[in-house]
C-alpha positions as MATLAB code, in Angstrom:
seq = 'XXXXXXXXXXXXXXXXXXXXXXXXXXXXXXXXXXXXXXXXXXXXXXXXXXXXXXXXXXXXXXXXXXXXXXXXXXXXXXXXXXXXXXXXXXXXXXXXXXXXXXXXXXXXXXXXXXXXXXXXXXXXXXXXXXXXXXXXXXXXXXXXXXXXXXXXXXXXXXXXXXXXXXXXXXXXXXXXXXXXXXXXXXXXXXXXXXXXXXXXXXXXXXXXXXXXXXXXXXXXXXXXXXXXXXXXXXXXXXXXXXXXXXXXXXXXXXXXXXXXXXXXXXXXXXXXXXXXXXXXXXXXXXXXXXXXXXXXXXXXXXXXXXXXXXXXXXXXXXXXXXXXXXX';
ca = [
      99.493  102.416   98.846;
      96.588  104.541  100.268;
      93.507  104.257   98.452;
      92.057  107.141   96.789;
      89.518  107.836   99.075;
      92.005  107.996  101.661;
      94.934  109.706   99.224;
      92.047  112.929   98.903;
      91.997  113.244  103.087;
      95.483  113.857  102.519;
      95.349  116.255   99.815;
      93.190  118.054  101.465;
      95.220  118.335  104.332;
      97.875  119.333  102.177;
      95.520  122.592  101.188;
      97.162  124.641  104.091;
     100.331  126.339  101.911;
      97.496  127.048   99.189;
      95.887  130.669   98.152;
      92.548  130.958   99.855;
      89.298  129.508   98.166;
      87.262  131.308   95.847;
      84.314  132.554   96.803;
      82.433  130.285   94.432;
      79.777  128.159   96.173;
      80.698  124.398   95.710;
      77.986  122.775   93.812;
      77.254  119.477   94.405;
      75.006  116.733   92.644;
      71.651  117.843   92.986;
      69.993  115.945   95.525;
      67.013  113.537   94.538;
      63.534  115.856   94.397;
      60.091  114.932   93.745;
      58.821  114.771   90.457;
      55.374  117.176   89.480;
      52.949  115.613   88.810;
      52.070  115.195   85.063;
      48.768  115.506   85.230;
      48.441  119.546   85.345;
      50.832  118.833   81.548;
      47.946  116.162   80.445;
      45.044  118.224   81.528;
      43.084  118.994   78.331;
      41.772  123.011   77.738;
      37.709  123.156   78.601;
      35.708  119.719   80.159;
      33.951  117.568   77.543;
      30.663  117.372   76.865;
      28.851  114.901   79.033;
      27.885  111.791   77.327;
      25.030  109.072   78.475;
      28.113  106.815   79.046;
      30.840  108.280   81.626;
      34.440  108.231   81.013;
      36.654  106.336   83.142;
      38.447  108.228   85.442;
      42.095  108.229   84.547;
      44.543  106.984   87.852;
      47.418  108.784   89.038;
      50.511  108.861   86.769;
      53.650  106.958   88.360;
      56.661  108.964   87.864;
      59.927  107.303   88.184;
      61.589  108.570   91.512;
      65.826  108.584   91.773;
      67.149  105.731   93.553;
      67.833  107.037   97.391;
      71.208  105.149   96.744;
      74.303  106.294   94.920;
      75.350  102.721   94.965;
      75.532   99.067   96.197;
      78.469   97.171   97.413;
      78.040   93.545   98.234;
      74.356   94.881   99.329;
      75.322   97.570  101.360;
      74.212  100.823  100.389;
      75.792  104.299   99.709;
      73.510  106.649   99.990;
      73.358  109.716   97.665;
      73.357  112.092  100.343;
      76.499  110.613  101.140;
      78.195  110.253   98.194;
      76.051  114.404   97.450;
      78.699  115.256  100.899;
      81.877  113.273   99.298;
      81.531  115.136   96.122;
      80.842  118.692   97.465;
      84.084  117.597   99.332;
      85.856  116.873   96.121;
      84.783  119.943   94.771;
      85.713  122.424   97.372;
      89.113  120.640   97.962;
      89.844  122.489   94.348;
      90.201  126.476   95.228;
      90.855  126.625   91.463;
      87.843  125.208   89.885;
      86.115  126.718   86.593;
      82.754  128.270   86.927;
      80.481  124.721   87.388;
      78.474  125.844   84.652;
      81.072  126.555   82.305;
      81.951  123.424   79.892;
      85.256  122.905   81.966;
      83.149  122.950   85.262;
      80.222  120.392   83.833;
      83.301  118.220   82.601;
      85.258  118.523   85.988;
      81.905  118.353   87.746;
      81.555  114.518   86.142;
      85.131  113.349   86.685;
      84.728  114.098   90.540;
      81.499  112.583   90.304;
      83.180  109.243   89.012;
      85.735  109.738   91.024;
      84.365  110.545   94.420;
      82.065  107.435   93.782;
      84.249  104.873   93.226;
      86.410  106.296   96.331;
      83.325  105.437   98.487;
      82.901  102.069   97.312;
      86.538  101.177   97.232;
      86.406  102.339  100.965;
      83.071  100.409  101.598;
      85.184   97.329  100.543;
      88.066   98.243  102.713;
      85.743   98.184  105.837;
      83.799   95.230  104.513;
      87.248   92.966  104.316;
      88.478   94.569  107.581;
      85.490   93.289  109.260;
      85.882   89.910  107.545;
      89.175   89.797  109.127;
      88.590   90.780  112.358;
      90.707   93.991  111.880;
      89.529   96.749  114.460;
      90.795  100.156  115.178;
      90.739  101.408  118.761;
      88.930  104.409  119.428;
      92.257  105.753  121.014;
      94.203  105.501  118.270;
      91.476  107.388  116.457;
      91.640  110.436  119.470;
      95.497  110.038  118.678;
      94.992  110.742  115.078;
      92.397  113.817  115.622;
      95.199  115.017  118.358;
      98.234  114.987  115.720;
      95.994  116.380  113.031;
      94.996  119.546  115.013;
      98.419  119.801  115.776;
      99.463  119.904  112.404;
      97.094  122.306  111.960;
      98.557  124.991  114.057;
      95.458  124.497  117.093;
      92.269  123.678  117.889;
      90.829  127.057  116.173;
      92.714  126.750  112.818;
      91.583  122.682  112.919;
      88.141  123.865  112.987;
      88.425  126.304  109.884;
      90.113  123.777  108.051;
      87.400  121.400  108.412;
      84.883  124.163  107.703;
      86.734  125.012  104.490;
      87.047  121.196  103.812;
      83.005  120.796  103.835;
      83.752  118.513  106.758;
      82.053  118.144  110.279;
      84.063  116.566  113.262;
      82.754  113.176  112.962;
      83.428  113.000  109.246;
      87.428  113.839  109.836;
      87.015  111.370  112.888;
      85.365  108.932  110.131;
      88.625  109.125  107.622;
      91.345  109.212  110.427;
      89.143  105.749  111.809;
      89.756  104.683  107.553;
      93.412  105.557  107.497;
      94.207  103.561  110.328;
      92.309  100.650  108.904;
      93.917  100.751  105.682;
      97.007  100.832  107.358;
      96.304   97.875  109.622;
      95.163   95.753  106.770;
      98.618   97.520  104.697;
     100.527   96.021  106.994;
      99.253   92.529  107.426;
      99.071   92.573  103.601;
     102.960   93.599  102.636;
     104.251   91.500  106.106;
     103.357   88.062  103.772;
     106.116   89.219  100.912;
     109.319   87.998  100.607;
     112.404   90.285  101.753;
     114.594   88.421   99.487;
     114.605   88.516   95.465;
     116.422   87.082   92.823;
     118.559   90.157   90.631;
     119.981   89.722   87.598;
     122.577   91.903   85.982;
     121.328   92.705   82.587;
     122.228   94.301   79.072;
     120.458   95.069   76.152;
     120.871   96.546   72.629;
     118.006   97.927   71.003;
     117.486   98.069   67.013;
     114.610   99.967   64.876;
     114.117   96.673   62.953;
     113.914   93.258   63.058;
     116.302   92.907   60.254;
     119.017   95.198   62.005;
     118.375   93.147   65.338;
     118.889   89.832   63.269;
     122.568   91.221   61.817;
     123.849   92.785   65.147;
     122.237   88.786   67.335;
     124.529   87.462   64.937;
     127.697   89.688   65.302;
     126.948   89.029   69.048;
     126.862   85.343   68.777;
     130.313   85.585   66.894;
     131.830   87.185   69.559;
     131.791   90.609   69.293;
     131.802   92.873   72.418;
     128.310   93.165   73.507;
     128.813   96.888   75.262;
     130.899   98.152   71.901;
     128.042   96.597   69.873;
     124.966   98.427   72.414;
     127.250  101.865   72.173;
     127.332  101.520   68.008;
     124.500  100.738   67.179;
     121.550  100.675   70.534;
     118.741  103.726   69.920;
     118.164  103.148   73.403;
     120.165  106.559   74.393;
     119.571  106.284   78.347;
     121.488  103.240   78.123;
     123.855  103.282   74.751;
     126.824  105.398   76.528;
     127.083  102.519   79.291;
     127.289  100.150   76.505;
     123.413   99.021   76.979;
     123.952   98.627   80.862;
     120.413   97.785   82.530;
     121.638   97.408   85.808;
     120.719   94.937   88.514;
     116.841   94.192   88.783;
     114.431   92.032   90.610;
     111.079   90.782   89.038;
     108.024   92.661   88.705;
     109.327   96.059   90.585;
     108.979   97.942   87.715;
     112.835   98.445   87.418;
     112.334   97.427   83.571;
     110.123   99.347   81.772;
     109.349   96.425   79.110;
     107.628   93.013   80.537;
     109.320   91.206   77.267;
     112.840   92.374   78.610;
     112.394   91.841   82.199;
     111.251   88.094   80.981;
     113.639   87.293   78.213;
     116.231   88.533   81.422;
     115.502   86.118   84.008;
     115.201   83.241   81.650;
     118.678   83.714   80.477;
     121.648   81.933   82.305;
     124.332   84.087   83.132;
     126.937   84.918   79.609;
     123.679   83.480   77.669;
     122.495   85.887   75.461;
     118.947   86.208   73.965;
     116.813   85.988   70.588;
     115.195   88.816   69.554;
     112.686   90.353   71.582;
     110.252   93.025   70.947;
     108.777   95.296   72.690;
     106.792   98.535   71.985;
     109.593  100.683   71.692;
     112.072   98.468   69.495;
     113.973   94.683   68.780;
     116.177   93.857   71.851;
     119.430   91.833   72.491;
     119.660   91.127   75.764;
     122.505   89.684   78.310;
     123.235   88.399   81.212;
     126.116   89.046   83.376;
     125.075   87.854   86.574;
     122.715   86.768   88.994;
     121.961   86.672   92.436;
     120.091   86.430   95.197;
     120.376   89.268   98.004;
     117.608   91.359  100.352;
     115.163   93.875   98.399;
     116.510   97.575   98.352;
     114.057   99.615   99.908;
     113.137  101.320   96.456;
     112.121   98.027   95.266;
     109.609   96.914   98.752;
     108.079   99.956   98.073;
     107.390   98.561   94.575;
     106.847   95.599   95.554;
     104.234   96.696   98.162;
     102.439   99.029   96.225;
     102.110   96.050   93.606;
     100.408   94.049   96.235;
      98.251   96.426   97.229;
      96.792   97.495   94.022;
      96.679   93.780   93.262;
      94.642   93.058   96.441;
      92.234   95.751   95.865;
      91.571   94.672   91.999;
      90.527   91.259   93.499;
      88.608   92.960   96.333;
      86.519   94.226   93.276;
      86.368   91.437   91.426;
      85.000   89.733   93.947;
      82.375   91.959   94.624;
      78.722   92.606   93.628;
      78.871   96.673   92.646;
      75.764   98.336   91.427;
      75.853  101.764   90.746;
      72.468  103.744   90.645;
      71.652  105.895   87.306;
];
């Protein structure tokens, strides 16, 4: 899985087949500005009348100034001018975007806002953890990158535009090729730990509207009765009722199963056993078990798997971390 900070490099490279940008000016987050002073607001109409005793002399006014940061990751800063040049990014990569003052433009202005932040820090871990393990991406590899990109571009010329519509210099496209290729790296040494193997079981399942119906059909099941006549009579599952409940063959936690209670109730079946009920969000389930095996992943399943792991590996990344985010 790419990362979202890397996923919007590639949708912006993806901008090519698109109608040309509006002429609307992308409007970023204002940058930080000094405050007036409030003294001109305090300053009274006329001077007073002088007194034996003079008045103390009232000191400047201290006016909270923005943080110069957007946002702190295990200490290490994002600046706001950076994050200012991700989200003008963000914005631009949208040739469709409302008005920014309109109500949808203010509302779509604060999603990329969220968004374009917590791309930066997610990638600010990334580099953080590829550092930690020593993972380090050859500057030639980067010039390889750059080289394929302008190719895909169409030239050099047409490269350059791209980055100019993009609100991107040279170094900054050099900056997210030099993050894909981490990511990748650190992808690779992350899915080449799973397994290529998996456990599949063969299951079935009828599903009832109520516990009471499940309770009558379990026990016509345990009589006997055909399990696939029983799922095509009576299952309001419909994707599966016409193949008398037929689930397939699955593997754990690729997603194959819509409903954690099923996939669980499956594997802890032996094979002929059938299950007690089981519910789940969408009804009461009989499940059952024709057959199990072991055998190699299907591809359609490692890609599961390995998206699994990497969305797993970047929720501890974060929980790990100290995050601050500025106001």
């Amino acid at each position: 899985m790419l990362i979202r900070r890397l996923l919007a490099f590639a949708g912006m490279i993806a901008l090519t087949g698109c109608s040309s940008p509006t002429n609307t000016p992308a409007t970023a987050v204002p940058t930080a500005a000094s405050t007036p002073s409030l003294a001109a607001a305090s300053a009274t109409r006329g001077a007073p009348l002088a007194t034996s005793t003079p008045r103390p002399t009232a000191g400047p006014t201290l006016v909270p100034t923005r943080a110069l940061y957007a946002a702190r990751v295990n200490g290490q800063e994002i600046s706001r001018a950076r994050f200012e040049t991700e989200l003008a990014r963000y914005v631009a990569a949208d040739p469709s975007r409302p008005d920014p003052n309109s109500a949808a433009g203010k509302q779509l202005s604060a999603q990329l806002s969220s968004v374009a932040l917590d791309a930066l820090i997610e990638q600010t871990l990334i580099e953080q953890e590829a550092k930690r393990l020593g993972v380090a991406v050859a500057e030639k590899e980067v010039e390889e990158e750059i080289k394929t990109l302008i190719q895909l571009r169409g030239g050099r010329d047409p490269y350059l535009a791209w980055l100019k519509q993009s609100r991107m210099a040279e170094d900054d496209a050099r900056d997210l090729a030099r993050a894909d290729l981490t990511m990748a790296a650190l992808r690779d040494r992350i899915v080449g730990q799973l397994p290529r193997t998996a456990e599949y079981v063969h299951a079935w399942h009828i599903v009832l509207a109520t516990r009471a119906q499940a309770d009558r059909i379990l026990a016509q099941a345990q009589r006997g009765s055909n399990f696939s006549s029983l799922a095509q009579t009576n299952s309001i599952d419909t994707s599966t009722r016409p193949a008398g409940g037929d689930l397939g063959w699955f593997a754990r936690g690729t997603g194959a199963v819509v409903w954690q209670e099923v996939e669980d109730a499956a594997f802890a079946l032996n094979v002929n056993a059938v299950s007690s009920v089981v519910a789940s969000p969408i009804g009461f389930h009989i499940i059952k078990v024709t057959e199990r095996q072991t055998r190699a992943l299907t591809i359609e399943d490692q890609s599961r798997l390995q998206q699994a792991a990497m969305e797993n590996w970047l929720v501890t990344l974060k929980a790990g971390a100290t995050i601050e985010r500025a106001n």
